[in-house]
N, C-alpha and C positions, 0 to 999 in steps of 0.2 A: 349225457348218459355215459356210464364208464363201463368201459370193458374189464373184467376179470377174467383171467385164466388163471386156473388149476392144472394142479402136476399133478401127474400119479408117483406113487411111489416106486412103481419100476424107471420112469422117466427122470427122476433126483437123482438116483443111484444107476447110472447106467454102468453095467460091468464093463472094462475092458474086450474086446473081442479083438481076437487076433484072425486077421484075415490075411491070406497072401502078402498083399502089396505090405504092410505093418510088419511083417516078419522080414521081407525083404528090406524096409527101409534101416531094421534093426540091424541085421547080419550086414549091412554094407557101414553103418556107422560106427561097430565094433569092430571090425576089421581095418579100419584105418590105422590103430594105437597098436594092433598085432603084428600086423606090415614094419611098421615103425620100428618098434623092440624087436625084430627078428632082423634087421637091418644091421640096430646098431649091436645086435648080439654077436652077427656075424662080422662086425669090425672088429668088434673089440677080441674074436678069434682068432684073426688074422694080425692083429697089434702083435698077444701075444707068441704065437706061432713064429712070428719073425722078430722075436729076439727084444722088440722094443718095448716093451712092459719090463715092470721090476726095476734096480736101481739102476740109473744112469751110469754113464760113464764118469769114472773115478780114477783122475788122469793125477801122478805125482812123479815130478821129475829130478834126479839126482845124480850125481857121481860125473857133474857136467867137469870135463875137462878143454883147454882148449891148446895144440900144440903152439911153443913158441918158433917162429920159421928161422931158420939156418939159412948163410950166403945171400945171396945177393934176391933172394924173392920174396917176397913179403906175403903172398899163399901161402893159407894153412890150414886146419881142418879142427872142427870141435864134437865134440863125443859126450852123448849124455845115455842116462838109462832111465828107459821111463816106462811105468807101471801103469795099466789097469785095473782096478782093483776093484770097478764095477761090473755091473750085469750086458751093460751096452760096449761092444765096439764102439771106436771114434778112430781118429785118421790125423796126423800130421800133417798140417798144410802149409805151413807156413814158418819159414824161421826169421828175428829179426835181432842186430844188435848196435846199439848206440855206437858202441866203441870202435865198431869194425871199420877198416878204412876202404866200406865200396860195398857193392852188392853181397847177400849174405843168400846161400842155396843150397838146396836139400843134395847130395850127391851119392852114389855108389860105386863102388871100387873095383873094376873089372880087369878078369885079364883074355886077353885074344891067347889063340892057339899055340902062342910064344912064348916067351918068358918077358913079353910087352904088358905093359899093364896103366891105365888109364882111369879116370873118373867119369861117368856119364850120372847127367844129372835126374834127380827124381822129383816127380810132381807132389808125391805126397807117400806118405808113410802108415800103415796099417798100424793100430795097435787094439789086437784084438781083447775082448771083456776076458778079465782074470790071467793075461797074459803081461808080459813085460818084454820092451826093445829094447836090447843094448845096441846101442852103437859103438862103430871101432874103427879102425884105418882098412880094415879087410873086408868092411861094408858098407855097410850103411853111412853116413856123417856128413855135419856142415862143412859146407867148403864159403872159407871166406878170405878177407885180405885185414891181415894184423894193423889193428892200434900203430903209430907208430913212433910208440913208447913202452911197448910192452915190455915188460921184465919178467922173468920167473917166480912165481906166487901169487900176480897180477889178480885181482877179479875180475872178471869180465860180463857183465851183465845182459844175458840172451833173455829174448820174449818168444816162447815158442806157442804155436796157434795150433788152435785144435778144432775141428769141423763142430763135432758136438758139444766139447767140454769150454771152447775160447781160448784165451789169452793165458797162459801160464809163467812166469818170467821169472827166472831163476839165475844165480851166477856159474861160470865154470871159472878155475883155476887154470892160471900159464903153465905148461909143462912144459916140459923137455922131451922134445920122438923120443930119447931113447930111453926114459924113464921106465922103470917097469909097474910101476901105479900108477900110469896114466890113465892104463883102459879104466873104464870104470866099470 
């Protein structure tokens, strides 16, 4: 013998009913993706509030000069001018160059309460978004120890490193200290 069962027609078609717990189960699984985008709504506030949104740093360096040394020292100091011309600060960290004979370092030109005056070395160099560095003997500039064959006209090929932008490597020209188109 076989059983049948009949449906009715409110038992086919049973409506939705929302009861507590189904609304709650709803409000807690929509609330997952709101959480979410309000998260990352609120980084990407903070990205751009601090400057690093929009176009990167747009590092271009020029007018590298590097003095030829006088007497018996072979220390000497090299001068470039270098532009930002993007949206983001970046930083000088690092200078390097093949030709130099010995360690090659960031320095600034200082003087004590005398008419003494010395170099104290810098970690690294600011160049702020839409700004430009010049370096010169009265600030900023490499301190290194000359090729030793330099002549005046010489090129000399620096790598200078940049925190955000990297590797930029450019030549300066040998001058003369007493040149007055040295600075750059």
């Amino acid at each position: 013998m076989t059983r049948t069962t009949t449906m009715t027609t409110t038992e086919l078609h049973h409506p939705w009913r929302p009861t507590r717990r189904r609304l709650t189960d709803t409000l807690l699984a929509a609330l997952a993706p709101v959480a979410a985008c309000s998260v990352a709504l609120g980084a990407l506030t903070t990205w751009i509030a601090t400057g690093r949104a929009g176009d990167p740093a747009r590092i271009e360096v020029t007018a590298g000069r590097v003095f030829l040394p006088y007497g018996d020292t072979r220390d000497t100091a090299a001068f470039f001018r270098i532009t930002n011309s993007g949206d983001a600060d970046d930083r000088l960290v690092r200078v390097e160059s093949p030709g130099a004979g010995g360690e090659v370092t960031l320095g600034r030109h200082r003087t004590t309460g005398g008419a003494a005056a010395y170099r104290a070395p810098v970690a690294s160099a600011a160049v702020p978004a839409h700004c430009s560095l010049t370096m010169s003997p009265h600030g900023l500039d490499v301190i290194l120890r000359a090729g030793p064959r330099w002549e005046l006209g010489d090129p000399v090929r620096f790598t200078l490193h940049f925190r955000r932008s990297g590797p930029v490597t450019v030549e300066a020209v040998v001058v003369s200290p007493g040149d007055v188109s040295a600075s750059p």
